[in-house]
N, C-alpha and C positions, 0 to 999 in steps of 0.2 A: 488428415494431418498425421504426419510422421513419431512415430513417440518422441524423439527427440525434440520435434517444434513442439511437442506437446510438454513435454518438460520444462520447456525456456518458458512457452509461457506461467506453466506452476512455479516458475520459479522464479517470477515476475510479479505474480499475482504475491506473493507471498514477501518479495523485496519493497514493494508498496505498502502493507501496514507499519513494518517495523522501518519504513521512511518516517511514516505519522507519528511512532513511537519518540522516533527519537526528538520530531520538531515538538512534542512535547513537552521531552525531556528540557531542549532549548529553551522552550517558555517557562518551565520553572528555573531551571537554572538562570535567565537572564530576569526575571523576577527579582531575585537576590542584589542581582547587580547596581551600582549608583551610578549616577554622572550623566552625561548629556546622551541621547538615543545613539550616534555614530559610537561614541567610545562604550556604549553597552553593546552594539552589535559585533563590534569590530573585540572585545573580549570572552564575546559567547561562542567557547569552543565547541561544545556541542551543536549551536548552530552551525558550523563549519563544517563539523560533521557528515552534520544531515542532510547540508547543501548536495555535499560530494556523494552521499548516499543516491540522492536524487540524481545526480548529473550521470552514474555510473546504470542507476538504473533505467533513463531515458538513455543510455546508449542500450542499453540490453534490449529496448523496447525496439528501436530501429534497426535493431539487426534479427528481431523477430520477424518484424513486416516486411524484410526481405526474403520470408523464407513461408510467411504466413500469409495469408488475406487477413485484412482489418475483419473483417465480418465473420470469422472465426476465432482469430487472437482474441478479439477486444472484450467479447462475453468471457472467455475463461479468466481472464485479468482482472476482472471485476469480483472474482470469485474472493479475494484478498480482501475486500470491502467488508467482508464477515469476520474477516480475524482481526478487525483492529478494535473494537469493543472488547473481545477477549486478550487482546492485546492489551487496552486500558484496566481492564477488571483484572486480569494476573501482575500488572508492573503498578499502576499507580491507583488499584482497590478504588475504581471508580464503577457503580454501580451496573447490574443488567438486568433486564427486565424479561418475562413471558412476549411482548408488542414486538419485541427487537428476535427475539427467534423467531416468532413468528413471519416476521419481515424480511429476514433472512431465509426461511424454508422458501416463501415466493421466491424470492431469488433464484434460489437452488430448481426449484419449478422451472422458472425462466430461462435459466443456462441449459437447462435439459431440453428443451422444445428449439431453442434456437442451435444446438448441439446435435441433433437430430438428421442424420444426413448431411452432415455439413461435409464441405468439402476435405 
């Protein structure tokens, strides 16, 4: 992998937690919201947002896969799966535990073995 396809996907991998961030942000902010479900979604700016967060990051994703093989993109992408507890623990002080690092070092194990001669 080229450092630059290596890049796109770090930097994919890392546009995916702060996606989850923000559909958080959505649910508390639409939380606050009254009225019937269409006119709370249809005024959760932040949903709208995070939509487009997401739409802008599945393009980034398919323009990865034409430059990457899925069976190397798709383990560094996952790597983002770690930063989004630390994502909720610095932005909305939702707790972390010893289990969840822990769970995440296998990960980090995992990416490394399947990272291993990869193409």
């Amino acid at each position: 992998m080229s450092p630059k396809d290596l890049a796109l996907c770090i930097g994919f991998a890392v546009a995916l937690p702060i996606g989850q961030v923000m559909f958080k942000w959505a649910a508390l902010y639409g939380a606050r919201l009254e009225g019937p479900l269409l006119v709370k979604l249809v005024q959760n700016w932040p949903l709208m947002i995070a939509f487009a967060w997401y739409g802008a990051s599945a393009l980034l994703w398919v323009y990865i896969l034409t430059r990457a093989p899925l069976s190397v993109a798709y383990p560094i992408a996952i790597l983002g799966s770690g930063l989004v507890p630390l994502l909720a623990w610095a932005v909305f002080r939702e707790p972390l535990s010893w289990n969840l690092a822990g769970g995440y070092a296998l990960m980090l194990a995992g990416l490394f073995l399947t990272q291993r001669g990869a193409a």
